[in-house]
Structures are given as structure tokens and as C-alpha cells.
N, C-alpha and C positions, 0 to 999 in steps of 0.2 A: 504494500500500500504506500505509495507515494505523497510525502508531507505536502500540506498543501498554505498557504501563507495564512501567517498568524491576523488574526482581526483586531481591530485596533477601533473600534467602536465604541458606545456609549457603555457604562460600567452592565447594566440591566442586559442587554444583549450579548456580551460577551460572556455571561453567567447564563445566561441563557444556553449559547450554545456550546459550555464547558458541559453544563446539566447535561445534554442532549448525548454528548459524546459517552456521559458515563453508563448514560440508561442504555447505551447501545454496543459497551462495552461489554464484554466476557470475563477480561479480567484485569480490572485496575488496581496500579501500584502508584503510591505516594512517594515522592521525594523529597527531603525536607532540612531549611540551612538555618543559620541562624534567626534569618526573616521572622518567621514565625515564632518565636520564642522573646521577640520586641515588646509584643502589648504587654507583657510579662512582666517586664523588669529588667530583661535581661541585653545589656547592650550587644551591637552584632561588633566584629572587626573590625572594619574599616571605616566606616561611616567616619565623613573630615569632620572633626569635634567634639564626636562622640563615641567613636569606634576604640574597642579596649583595646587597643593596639597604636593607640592615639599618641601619648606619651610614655610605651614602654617599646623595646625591644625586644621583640616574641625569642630571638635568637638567643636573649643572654636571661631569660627566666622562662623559655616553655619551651627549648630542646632537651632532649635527651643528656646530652653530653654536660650541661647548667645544669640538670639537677645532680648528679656524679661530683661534678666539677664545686659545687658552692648550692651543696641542699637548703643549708640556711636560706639564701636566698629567693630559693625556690621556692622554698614555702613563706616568704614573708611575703610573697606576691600573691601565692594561690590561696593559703589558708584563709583568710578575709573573703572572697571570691567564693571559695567551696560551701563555706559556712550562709552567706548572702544566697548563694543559689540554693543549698538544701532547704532556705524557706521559700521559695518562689512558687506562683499555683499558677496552673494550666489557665490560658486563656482561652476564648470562646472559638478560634484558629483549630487551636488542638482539638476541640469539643467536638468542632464539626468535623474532619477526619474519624474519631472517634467513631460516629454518630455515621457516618457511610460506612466503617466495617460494621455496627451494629446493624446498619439494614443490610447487608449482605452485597454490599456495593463497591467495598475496597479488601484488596486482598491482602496488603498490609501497609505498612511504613518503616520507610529506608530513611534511616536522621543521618546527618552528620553533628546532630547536637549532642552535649554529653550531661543533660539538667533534667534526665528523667521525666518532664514533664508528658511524653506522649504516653508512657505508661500511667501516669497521673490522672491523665483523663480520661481513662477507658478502653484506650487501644491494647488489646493482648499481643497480634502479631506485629513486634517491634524491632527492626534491625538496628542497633546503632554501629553502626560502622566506624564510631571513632571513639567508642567505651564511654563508658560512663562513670559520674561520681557516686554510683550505686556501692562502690568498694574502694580499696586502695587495698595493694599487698607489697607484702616482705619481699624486698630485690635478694634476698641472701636465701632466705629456708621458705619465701614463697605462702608463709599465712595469711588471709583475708579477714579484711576488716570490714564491716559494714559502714559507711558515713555517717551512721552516728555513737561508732566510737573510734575515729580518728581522733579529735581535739585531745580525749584523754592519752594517748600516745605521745604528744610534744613532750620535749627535754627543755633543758633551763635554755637551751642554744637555739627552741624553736623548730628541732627537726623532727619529725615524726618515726619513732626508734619502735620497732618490735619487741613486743614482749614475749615471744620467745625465744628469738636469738639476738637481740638489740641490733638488727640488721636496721638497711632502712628502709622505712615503707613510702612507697607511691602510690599515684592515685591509679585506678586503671582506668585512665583516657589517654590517646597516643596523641603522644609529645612530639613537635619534631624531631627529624632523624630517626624517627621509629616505623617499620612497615606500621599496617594498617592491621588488625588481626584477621586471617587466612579465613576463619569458618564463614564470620559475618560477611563478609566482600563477597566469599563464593554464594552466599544465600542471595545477597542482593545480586549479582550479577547476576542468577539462575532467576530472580525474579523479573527481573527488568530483559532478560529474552525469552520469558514466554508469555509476558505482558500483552494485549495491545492500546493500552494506555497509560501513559507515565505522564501525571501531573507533577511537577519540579514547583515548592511552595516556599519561599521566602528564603531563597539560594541564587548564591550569583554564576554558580554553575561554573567558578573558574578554579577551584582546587580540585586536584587531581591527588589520587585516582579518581573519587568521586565522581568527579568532573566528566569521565568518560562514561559513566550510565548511560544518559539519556542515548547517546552513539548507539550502544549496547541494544537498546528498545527501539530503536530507529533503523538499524540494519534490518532488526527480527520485522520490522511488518507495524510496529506499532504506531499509535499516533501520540503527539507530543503537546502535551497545555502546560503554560506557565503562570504561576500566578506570584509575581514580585514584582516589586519596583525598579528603577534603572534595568537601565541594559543588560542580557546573555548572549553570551555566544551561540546559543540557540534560537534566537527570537528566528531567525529566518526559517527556523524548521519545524517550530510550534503553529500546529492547528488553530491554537487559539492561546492570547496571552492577555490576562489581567494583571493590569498594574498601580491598582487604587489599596488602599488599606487591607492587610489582607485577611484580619479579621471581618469588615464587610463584603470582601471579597467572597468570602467562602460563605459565610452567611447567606447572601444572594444565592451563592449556586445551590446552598438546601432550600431555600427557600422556593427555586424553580424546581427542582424535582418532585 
């Protein structure tokens, strides 16, 4: 099936015809960036001014090699962050994803977010493809901790020390310099080719691997809706793309179906 160019219409009409695509789908998959996880609280990356990446250097507190290299540090950045996100609640975004696997209308979701929230609001089938702050474990003897008893873990120096071999514990969300974990990518990639609709929700679809899904869903036959703001390097290949808020966003398109 050949993409065919995205609609750039009034908000009602382009929920319109995301609606249409899904009632006529077989079997739809969610993709989902920081976008979605905005009404929240939760800032995205880049955004000029607001994006948490604003005034830090992701390379010298959220690689791999920075947290080895100066854990202190690491967690001076992240523990405030972890603790801010483990109180954060699903927004009405999440709900409605939710609320189309509840009518038997979405076959799951694929995050790259790691704030738990899609499991928060009802979605059972959840890939997170870049881990989650559901745990943190021991780099040395490999024990898991659940997030909420990481804090009791810090030492007087701030670092998050196991207790049972005072190894140190990390969170499990990949950091740069880290692959991606093997099982999850191969689930979403097995999802996204035998899809034939991949809606991409509040992603700018330019981090990689990730980033090569939609390809993945677009080779097999599928068709492609976006629902974000600014530009992807998909817009030319999306069916249809909404780019208003995308909590009304989605709203709208429950509301058409």
C-alpha cells in the first residue's frame, strides 16, 4: 500500500480521518516520544527554553561512561528528576491510547519514554524500548530495586550503593552509549511489520534506532498518522498528520469514532 500525502486540514477533519483509518485498520500500533508525556509535567528535550537538555550536557550526566566515571554526579542530576517523575499522573493523551486498547482498537504501545505513565493509565501491552524508572539495579551482583526504595540506598556521597554487595546501583533506562535492550526493540520491530497502522504520538521521530520504526511499518504495507507538533522526517509519508495539542488531539479522534 502506497503512502499517500499527509492532510494538513482543519484540527476536526484530520481526527476525522485518523478515526477512519483506525476503524479500518486490522491492526494498530502506537508510537510514543516524549510529546505526550508534556500535559504531565514532564518536560520533553529539546524544546529552546524548556527542553531538559537546555542547560545541561546529556554527554557528561546521562552516558554511560558519566555515570562509571563520576556516579556522584550522576545522581545529583537524576535523583531530583526520578523522584519529580515517580509523582507525575497520566494525562488524558495516555487515557485515550489506553481507552482504544480497551475497545479493542490498539494492539499496543511502543514508548521511548521511561515515566511509567502509559502503564499508569491502563495500557497493559507496553513496550518501553528505552527502560524504565520502574527499577534500578546493582552494576556489580545485579539486585533490583523497585523506585521506591532507591532514595533509601544513597550514601553520605549521594551515590546509590547496594545493599548487598555495596556495588552500584543504576536506574534501568539506557543511558547513552548503551545498546537499546534486545527483547523490547525485537517486540516493537515485530510489531511495527505486521502492523498496518503506526500512529507516531508526541515524537520527533529523529532518535535512532527508534527513529527507524515507522520505515519498518512503511516497507510492510502499513499506513502512517502523526500526531505532534513541529516537523518529522516522516510528515511526507504520513497518511495523515495532526499537529495541535495533542491531548485534544486524541480527544477529537475518540470522540469521532
Amino acid at each position: 500500500m502506497s503512502p499517500q500525502p499527509a492532510a494538513h486540514s482543519t484540527q476536526s477533519d484530520a481526527a476525522g480521518r485518523l478515526a477512519g483509518l483506525i476503524r479500518d485498520a486490522d491492526s494498530v500500533v502506537a508510537l510514543t516520544g516524549a510529546g505526550i508525556s508534556v500535559p504531565s509535567g514532564i518536560p520533553d528535550f529539546r524544546t529552546p527554553g524548556k527542553g531538559l537538555w537546555e542547560n545541561v550536557d546529556p554527554m557528561e550526566v546521562a552516558h554511560i561512561d558519566a555515570f562509571h566515571r563520576d556516579t556522584a554526579r550522576f545522581w545529583q542530576f537524576y535523583r531530583p528528576r526520578f523522584a519529580d517523575l515517580g509523582s507525575k499522573e497520566p494525562n488524558p493523551a495516555h487515557a485515550a491510547l489506553a481507552e482504544l486498547e480497551a475497545r479493542g482498537l490498539l494492539r499496543a504501545v511502543i514508548t521511548q519514554n521511561i515515566d511509567r505513565l502509559h502503564r499508569k493509565s491502563g495500557s497493559t501491552r507496553v513496550i518501553e524500548v528505552h527502560g524504565s524508572i520502574e527499577t534500578s539495579s546493582c552494576t556489580t551482583c545485579g539486585s533490583s530495586y523497585p523506585l521506591e526504595r532507591v532514595e533509601a540506598l544513597f550514601d553520605e556521597d549521594g551515590v546509590a550503593t547496594c545493599g548487598c554487595c555495596m556495588g552500584k546501583v543504576k536506574p534501568d533506562v539506557v543511558l547513552f552509549g548503551e545498546f537499546l535492550p534486545e527483547a523490547p526493540m525485537a517486540d516493537a520491530h515485530d510489531l511495527c511489520a505486521s502492523c498496518d497502522l503506526l500512529i507516531c504520538v508526541g515524537s520527533s521521530l529523529e532518535v535512532y534506532p527508534v527513529a527507524g520504526l515507522p520505515s519498518v511499518a512503511l516497507n510492510n504495507g502499513a499506513r502512517l498518522a502523526i500526531v505532534t507538533q513541529g516537523p518529522t522526517p516522516y510528515d511526507r509519508d504520513a497518511t495523515v498528520k495532526l499537529e495541535g495539542d495533542v491531548v485534544d488531539e486524541l480527544r477529537a479522534v475518540l470522540a469521532a469514532l
